[in-house]
KOLVEXKE-846045 format. One line per 3 residues: for each residue x, y, z of C-alpha. Coordinates in Angstrom, 2 decimals, always signed. Example, Ala and Ser with C-alpha at 12.3 -4.5 7.8 and 13.67 -1.06 7.14 Angstrom:
REM residues 2
+12.30,-4.50,+7.80; +13.67,-1.06,+7.14
END
This chain:
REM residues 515
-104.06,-76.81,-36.79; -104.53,-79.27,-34.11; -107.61,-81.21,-34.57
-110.52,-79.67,-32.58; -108.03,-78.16,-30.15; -108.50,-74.55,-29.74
-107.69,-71.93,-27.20; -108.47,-68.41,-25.87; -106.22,-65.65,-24.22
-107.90,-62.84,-22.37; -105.84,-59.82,-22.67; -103.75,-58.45,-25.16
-100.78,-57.57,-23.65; -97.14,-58.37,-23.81; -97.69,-61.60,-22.12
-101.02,-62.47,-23.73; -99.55,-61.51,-27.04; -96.81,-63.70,-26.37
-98.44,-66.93,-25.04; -100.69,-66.45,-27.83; -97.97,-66.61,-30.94
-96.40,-69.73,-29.01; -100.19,-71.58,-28.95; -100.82,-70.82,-32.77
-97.07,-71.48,-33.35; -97.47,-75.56,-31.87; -101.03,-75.44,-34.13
-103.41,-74.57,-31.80; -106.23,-72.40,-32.65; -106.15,-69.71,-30.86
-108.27,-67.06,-30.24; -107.27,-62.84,-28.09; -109.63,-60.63,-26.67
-108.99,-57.22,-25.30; -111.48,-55.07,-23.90; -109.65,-52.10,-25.29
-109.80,-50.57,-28.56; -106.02,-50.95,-28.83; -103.95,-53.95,-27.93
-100.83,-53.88,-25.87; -102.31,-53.82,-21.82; -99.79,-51.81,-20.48
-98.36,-51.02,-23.16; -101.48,-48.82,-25.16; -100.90,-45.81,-26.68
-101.84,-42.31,-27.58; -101.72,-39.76,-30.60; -102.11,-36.45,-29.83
-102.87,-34.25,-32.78; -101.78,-30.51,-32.15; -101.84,-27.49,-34.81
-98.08,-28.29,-34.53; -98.56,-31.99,-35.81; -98.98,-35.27,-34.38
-97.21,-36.19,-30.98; -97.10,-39.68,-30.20; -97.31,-40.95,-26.59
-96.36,-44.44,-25.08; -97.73,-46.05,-22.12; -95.46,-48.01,-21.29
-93.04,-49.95,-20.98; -90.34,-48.53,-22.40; -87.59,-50.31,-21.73
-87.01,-53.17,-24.33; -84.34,-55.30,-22.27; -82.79,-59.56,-23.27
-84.15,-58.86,-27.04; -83.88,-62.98,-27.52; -86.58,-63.31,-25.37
-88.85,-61.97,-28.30; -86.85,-62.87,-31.23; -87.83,-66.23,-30.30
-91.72,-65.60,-30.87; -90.44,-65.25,-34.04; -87.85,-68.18,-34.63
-90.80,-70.66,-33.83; -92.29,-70.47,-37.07; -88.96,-69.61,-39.11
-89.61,-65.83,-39.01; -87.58,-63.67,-38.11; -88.79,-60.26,-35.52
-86.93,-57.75,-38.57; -89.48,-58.40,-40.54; -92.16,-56.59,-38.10
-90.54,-54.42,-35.48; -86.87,-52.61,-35.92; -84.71,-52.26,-32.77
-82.43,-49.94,-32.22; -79.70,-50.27,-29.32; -79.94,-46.91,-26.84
-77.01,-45.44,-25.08; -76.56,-44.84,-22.56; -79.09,-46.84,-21.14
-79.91,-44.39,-18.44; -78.55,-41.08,-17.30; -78.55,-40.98,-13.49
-79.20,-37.25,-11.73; -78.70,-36.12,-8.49; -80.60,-32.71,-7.10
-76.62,-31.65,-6.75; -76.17,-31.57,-10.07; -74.12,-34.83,-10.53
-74.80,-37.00,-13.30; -73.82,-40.83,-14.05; -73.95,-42.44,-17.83
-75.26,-46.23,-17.24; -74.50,-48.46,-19.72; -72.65,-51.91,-20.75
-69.21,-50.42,-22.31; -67.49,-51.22,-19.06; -64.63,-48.99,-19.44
-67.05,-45.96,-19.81; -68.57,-47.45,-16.73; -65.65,-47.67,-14.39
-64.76,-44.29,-15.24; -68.26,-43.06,-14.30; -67.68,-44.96,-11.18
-64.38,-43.66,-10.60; -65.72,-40.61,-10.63; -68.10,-41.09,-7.96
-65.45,-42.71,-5.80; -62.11,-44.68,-6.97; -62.48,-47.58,-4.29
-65.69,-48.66,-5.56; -64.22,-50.01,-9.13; -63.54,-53.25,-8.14
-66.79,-52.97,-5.53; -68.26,-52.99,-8.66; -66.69,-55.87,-10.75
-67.14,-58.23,-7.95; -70.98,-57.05,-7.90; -71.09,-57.69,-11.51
-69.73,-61.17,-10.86; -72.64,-61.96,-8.15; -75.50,-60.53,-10.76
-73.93,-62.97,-13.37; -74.27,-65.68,-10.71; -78.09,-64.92,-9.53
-78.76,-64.38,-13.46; -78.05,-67.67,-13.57; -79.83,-68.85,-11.02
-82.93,-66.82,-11.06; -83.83,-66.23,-14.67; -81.61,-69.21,-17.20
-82.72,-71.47,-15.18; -85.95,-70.79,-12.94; -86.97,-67.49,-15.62
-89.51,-69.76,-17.19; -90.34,-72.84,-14.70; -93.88,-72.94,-13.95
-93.94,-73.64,-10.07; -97.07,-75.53,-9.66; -95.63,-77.27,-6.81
-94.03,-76.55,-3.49; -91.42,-79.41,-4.18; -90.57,-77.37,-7.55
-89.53,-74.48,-5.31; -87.77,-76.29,-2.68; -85.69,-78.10,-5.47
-84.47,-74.25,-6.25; -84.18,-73.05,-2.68; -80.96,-74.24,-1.83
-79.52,-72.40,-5.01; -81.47,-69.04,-3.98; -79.96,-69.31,-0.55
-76.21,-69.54,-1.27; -77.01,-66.60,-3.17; -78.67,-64.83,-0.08
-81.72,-64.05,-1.75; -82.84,-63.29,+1.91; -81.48,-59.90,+1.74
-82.45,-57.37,-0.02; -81.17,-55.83,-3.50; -80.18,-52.42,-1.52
-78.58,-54.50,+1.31; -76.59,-56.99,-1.03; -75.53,-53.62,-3.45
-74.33,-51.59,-0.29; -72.15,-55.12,+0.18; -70.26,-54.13,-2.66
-69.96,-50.39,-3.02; -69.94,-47.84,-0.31; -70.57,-44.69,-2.41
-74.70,-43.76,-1.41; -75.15,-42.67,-4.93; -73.71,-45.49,-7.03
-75.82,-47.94,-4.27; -78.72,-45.94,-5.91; -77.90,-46.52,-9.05
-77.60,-50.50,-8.73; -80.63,-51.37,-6.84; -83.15,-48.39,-8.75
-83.88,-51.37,-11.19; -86.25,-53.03,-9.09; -88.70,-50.22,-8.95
-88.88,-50.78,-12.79; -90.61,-54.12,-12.25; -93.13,-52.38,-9.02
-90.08,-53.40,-5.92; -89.05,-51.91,-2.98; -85.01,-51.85,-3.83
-85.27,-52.36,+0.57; -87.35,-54.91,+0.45; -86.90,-56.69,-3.01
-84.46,-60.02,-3.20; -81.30,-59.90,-4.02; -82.30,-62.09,-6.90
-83.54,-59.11,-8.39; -80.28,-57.85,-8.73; -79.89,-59.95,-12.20
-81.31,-57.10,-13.92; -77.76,-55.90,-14.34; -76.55,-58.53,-15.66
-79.12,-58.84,-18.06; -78.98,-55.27,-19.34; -75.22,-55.68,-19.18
-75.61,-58.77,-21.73; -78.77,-58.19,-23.40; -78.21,-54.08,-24.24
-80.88,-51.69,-23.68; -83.45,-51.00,-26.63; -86.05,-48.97,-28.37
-88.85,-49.28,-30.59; -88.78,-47.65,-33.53; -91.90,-45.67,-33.99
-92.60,-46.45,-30.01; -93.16,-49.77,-28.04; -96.79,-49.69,-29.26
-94.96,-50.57,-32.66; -93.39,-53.90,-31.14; -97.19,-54.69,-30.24
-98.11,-54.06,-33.78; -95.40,-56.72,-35.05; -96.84,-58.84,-32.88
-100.30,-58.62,-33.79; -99.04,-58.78,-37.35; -96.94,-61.90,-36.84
-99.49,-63.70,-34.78; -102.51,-62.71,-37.14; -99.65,-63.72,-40.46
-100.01,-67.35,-38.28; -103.83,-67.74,-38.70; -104.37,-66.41,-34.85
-107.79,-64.21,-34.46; -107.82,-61.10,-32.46; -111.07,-59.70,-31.30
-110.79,-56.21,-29.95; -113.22,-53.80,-28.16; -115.27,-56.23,-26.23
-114.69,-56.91,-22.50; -114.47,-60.67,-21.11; -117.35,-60.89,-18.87
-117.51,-63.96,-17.31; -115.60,-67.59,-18.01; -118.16,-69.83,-18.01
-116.91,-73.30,-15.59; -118.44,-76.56,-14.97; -117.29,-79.16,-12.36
-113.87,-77.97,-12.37; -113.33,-77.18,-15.97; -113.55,-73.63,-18.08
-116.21,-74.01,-20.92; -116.79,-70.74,-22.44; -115.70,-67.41,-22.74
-118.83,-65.01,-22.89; -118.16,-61.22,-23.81; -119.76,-57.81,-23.08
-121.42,-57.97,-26.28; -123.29,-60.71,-25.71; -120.64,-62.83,-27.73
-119.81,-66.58,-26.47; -117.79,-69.18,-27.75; -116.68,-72.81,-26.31
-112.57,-73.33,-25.94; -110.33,-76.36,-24.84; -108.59,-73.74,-22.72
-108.61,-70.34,-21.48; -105.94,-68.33,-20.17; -105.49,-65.11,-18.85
-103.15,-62.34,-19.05; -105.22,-59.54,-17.26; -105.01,-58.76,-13.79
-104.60,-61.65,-11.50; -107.56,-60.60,-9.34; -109.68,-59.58,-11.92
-108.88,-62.67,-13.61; -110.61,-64.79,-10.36; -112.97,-62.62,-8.41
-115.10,-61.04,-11.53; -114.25,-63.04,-14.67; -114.66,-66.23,-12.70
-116.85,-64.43,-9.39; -119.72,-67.10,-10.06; -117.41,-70.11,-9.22
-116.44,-71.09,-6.01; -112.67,-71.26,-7.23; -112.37,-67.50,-8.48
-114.25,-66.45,-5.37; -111.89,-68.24,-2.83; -108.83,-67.01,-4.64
-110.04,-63.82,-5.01; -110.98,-64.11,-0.73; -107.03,-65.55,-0.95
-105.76,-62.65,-3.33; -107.07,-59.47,-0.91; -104.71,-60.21,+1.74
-101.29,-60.04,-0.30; -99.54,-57.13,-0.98; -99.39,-54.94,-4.34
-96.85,-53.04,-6.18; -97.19,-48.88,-5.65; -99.11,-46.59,-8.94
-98.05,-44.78,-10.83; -98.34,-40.96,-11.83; -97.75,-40.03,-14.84
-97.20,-36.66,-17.07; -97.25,-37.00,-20.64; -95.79,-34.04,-22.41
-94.87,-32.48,-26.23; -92.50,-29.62,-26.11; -91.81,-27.18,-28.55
-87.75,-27.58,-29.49; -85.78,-30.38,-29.45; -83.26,-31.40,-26.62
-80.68,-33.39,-27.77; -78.82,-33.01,-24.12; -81.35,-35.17,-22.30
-80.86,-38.54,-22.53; -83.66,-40.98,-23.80; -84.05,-42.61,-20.67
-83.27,-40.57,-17.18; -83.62,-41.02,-13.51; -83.85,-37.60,-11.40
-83.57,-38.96,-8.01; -85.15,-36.94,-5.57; -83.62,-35.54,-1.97
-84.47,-39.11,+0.02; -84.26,-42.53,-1.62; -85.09,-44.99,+1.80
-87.44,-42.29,+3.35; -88.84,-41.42,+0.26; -89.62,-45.92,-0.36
-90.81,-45.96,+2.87; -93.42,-43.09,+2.40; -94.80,-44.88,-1.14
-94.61,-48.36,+0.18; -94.91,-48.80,+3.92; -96.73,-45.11,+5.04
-99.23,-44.35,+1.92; -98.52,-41.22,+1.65; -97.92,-38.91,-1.27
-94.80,-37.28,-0.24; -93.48,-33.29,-1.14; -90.48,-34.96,-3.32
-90.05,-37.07,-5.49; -87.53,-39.33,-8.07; -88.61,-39.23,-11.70
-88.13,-41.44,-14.29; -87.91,-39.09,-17.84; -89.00,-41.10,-20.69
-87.61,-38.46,-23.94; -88.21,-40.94,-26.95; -88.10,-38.70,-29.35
-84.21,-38.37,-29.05; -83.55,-41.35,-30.63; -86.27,-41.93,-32.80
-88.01,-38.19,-34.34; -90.87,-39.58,-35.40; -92.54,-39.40,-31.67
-92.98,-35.92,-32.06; -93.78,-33.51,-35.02; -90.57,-31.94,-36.59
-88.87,-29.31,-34.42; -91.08,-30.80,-30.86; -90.14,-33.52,-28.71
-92.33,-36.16,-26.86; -91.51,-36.71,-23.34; -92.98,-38.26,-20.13
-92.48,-38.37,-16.45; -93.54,-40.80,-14.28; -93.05,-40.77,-10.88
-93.91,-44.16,-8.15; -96.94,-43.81,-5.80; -98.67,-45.49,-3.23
-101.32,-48.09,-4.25; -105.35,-46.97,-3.65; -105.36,-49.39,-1.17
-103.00,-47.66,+0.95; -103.63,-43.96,-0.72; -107.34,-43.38,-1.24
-106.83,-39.64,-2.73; -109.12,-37.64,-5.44; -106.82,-38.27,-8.31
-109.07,-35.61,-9.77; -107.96,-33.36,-7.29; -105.04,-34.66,-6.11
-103.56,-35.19,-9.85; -103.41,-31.57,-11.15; -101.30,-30.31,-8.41
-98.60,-33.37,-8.62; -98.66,-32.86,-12.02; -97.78,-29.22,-11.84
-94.78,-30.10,-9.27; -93.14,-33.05,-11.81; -93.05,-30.16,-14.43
-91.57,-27.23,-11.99; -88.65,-29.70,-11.12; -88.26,-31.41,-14.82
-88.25,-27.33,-15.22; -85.62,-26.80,-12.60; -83.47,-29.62,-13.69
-83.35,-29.64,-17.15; -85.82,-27.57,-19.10; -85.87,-23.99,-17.78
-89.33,-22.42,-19.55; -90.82,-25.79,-19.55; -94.17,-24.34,-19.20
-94.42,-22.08,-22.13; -93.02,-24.58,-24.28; -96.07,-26.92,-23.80
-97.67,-27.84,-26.72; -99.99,-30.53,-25.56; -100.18,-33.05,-22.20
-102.11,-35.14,-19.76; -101.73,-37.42,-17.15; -102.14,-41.09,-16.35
-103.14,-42.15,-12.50; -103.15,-44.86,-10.36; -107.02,-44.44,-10.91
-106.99,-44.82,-14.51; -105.09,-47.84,-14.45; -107.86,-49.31,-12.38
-110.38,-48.41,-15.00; -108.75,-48.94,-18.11; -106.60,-52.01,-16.90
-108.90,-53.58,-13.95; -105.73,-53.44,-12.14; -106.38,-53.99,-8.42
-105.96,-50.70,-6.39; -104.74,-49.45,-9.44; -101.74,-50.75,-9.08
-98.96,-50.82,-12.09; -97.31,-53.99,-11.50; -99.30,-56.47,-10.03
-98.34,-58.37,-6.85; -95.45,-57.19,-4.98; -92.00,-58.85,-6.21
-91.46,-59.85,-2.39; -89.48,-63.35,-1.40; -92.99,-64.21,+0.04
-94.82,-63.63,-3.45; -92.81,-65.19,-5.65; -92.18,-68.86,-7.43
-94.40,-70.66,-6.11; -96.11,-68.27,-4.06; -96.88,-66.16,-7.14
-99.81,-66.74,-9.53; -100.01,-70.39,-10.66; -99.11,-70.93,-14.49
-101.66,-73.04,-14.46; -104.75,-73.03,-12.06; -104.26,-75.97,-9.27
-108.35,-76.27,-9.48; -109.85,-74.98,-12.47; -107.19,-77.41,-14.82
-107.67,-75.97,-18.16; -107.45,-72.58,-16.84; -104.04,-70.77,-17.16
-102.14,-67.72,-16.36; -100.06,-65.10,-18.04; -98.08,-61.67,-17.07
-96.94,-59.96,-14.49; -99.43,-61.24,-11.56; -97.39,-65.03,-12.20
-93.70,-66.13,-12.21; -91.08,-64.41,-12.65; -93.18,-60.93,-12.40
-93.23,-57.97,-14.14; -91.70,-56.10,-17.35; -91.50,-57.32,-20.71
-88.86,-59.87,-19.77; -90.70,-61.16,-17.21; -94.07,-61.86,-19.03
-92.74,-63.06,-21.94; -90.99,-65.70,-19.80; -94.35,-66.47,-18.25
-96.13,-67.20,-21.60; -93.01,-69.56,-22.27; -93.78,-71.31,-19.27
-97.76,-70.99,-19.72; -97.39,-72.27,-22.70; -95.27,-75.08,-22.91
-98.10,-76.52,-19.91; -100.90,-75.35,-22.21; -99.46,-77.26,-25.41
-98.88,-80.68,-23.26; -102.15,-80.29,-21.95; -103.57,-80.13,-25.54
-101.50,-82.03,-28.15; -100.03,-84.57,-25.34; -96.12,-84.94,-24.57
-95.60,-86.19,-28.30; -96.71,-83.25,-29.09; -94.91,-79.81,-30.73
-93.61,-78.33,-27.78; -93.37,-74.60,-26.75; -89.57,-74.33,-27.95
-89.83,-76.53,-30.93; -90.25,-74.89,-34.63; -93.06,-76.67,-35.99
-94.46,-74.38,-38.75; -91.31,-74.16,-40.73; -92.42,-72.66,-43.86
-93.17,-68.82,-44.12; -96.59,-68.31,-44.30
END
């Protein structure tokens, strides 16, 4: 370990988890709290234990997408991520369903994929290929090359600007899809992706619109034994490192003087001095409570109240008795409207009659997420933010849960209710008390032109100098692709600032030997 250099990340999340293996990879000490009794953030879990067995129940996310992002944790030390997690490829990555009855099959076998297209309407084939050629080209652009830049600087983001603009990353994902294709559902189906990461597909970049491309690349994946397993590993591989972990004790306050973080002091009444402190929970949590008593955290938390936030979310956890081997692992029931419908979660705050669902059926390709002969589902469905939709969730929730069931019900599973074994729901206020996510909402800031880059989160603070950031509220955003590329780029400004620029870098291996 580096001599006397230590570190602490607040939050043990994808992106805290992450940073954290990369610090104690280089040799730094390094230190994770987490409030919770469970690490993962986001990504917590649930066991359910029924008189029909066990059901297990993910938060979130689900969606295990550009695999090498994480095998790297791994690679720094000369492990390899088999020996903690098993990933298993799912197909197809989505099934797409209209209230008509039509269904589309997304996934990467392109032949498969044109026929689905074809399908949908003939012309929009090569629509299509010349889309997939632009999402190659703002993959590029956007995430190989900018995916793990810390912008601490507006020249850093001019230096990219040029770049983002030949790509029109003006427009929207919606406008640049519709470009291409001129079929309304299969425009659905290529700019839903955003809302996967808290965007408006209206109002989202075009940028965005490398998702496809890296799904198309990078495959679509699953957890064995649920994404709360992939935590595990991580926990395993970073404890396996010498890192600590200290769980069930809230961050109260960082401690500052003059313009430097001392201390991090806990709920409990525990304290202890760091080199540096970073943060992966919420980005205003982070700087108006957990560092209220400075004049930094209160100006940027004054700063942080005016931008805009990513919707809730609602959603219905559910075991079934039977198994359903026709519903896909992953499924989008899009509602009647898709612009009204965007425009009543992000622009009106209101909690509309319909809805689109995203179906989250695990236990189709991995059985062990539900006792044998049951299935473990959930359905989660986009709302507005408290901010903008101050409702009773107490109230409110009970009766929106009942209507995701009646149309899951309608669409797929006829006598949904009286196969109910066991459920419960998750709301936009429970993220705000379990996750101190601001107006409960599930992604952070809004991925909007405006908030992004540079004009996201800062990597590392531009007062406070040996305070970072990590996760979704910094560059690039949210989902696990996103965060883990933030740690990369948190971290490779954490380890200079430590060990100096002759020191093990973020991308080096310099633990070789298994420990």
């Amino acid at each position: 370990m580096a001599e006397g250099r230590n570190a602490c990340v607040i939050g043990a999340g994808f992106g805290g988890l992450a940073l954290a293996i990369r610090l104690q990879s280089a040799g730094i000490a390094t230190t994770v709290i987490e409030g919770r009794d469970k690490p993962g953030g986001r990504a917590y879990f649930w066991e359910k234990d029924t008189d029909k067995g066990t059901f297990t129940f993910d938060g979130g996310p689900t969606v295990v997408t550009d695999p090498d992002c994480l095998k790297e944790l791994w690679a720094l030390s000369g492990h390899d991520i088999s020996e903690d997690v098993e990933l298993v490829p799912v197909k197809p990555f989505y099934r797409l369903n209209w209230p008509d009855g039509t269904n589309f099959d997304y996934s990467n076998d392109h032949e498969e994929l044109f026929a689905e297209i074809h399908k949908l309407n003939p012309k929009d084939v090569e629509g299509y290929r010349r889309f997939l050629d632009y999402s190659a080209g703002v993959y590029e652009e956007g995430y190989v090359k900018l995916g793990t830049v810390p912008f601490l600087d507006f020249k850093s983001m001019l230096k990219a600007a040029p770049a983002l603009a030949k790509k029109q990353a003006y427009r929207s994902v919606y406008s640049m899809v519709s470009s291409f294709v001129e079929n309304e559902k299969l425009r659905e189906a290529l700019s839903f992706h955003t809302l996967l990461v808290g965007g408006n597909p209206m109002k989202t970049s075009s940028i965005y619109a490398l998702i496809h491309k890296l799904e198309m690349d990078g495959g679509v994946w699953w957890t064995k034994g649920g994404t709360n397993r992939l935590i595990a590993g991580m926990v395993r591989h970073f404890e396996r490192l010498g890192g600590k972990v200290r769980l069930g004790d809230p961050v109260k306050q960082v401690h500052t003087e003059k313009n430097r973080a001392t201390s991090v002091e806990c709920e409990s009444g525990w304290q202890d001095t760091f080199s540096a402190v970073a943060s992966n929970a919420d980005i205003m949590h982070s700087y108006r409570d957990l560092l209220g008593r400075s004049q930094r955290g209160w100006s940027m938390g004054r700063r942080l109240a005016r931008k805009s936030y990513s919707p809730g979310l609602f959603v219905v956890h559910f075991g079934l008795e039977g198994s359903w081997p026709g519903i896909a692992h992953h499924m989008i029931l899009f509602g009647p409207r898709y612009k009204g419908l965007l425009d009543d979660i992000y622009e009106h705050g209101v909690l509309p009659e319909d809805f689109s669902i995203y179906l989250h059926h695990p236990s189709k390709s991995d059985p062990s997420m539900a006792p044998p002969g049951m299935s473990t589902f959930y359905a989660l469905v986009p709302v507005a933010h408290q901010g903008k939709l101050p409702v009773d969730w107490d109230e409110v929730g009970p009766l929106l849960e009942k209507r995701i069931l009646d149309e899951v019900g309608r669409r797929l599973v006829p006598d949904i209710h009286d196969r109910i074994v066991t459920k419960f729901s998750y709301a936009p206020k429970d993220f705000a008390h379990d996750l101190n996510a601001h107006l409960g909402s599930a992604f952070s800031l809004e991925p909007v032109l405006t908030q992004s880059a540079y004009f996201r989160g800062h990597n590392r603070d531009d007062v406070i100098k040996n305070f970072y950031l990590v996760g979704a509220g910094t560059h690039p955003g949210a989902g696990i692709p996103g965060v883990v590329g933030s740690a990369k780029a948190t971290a490779g400004l954490m380890i200079e600032d430590l060990l100096g620029a002759g020191g093990p870098g973020a991308n080096t291996v310099p633990m070789g030997t298994r420990a």
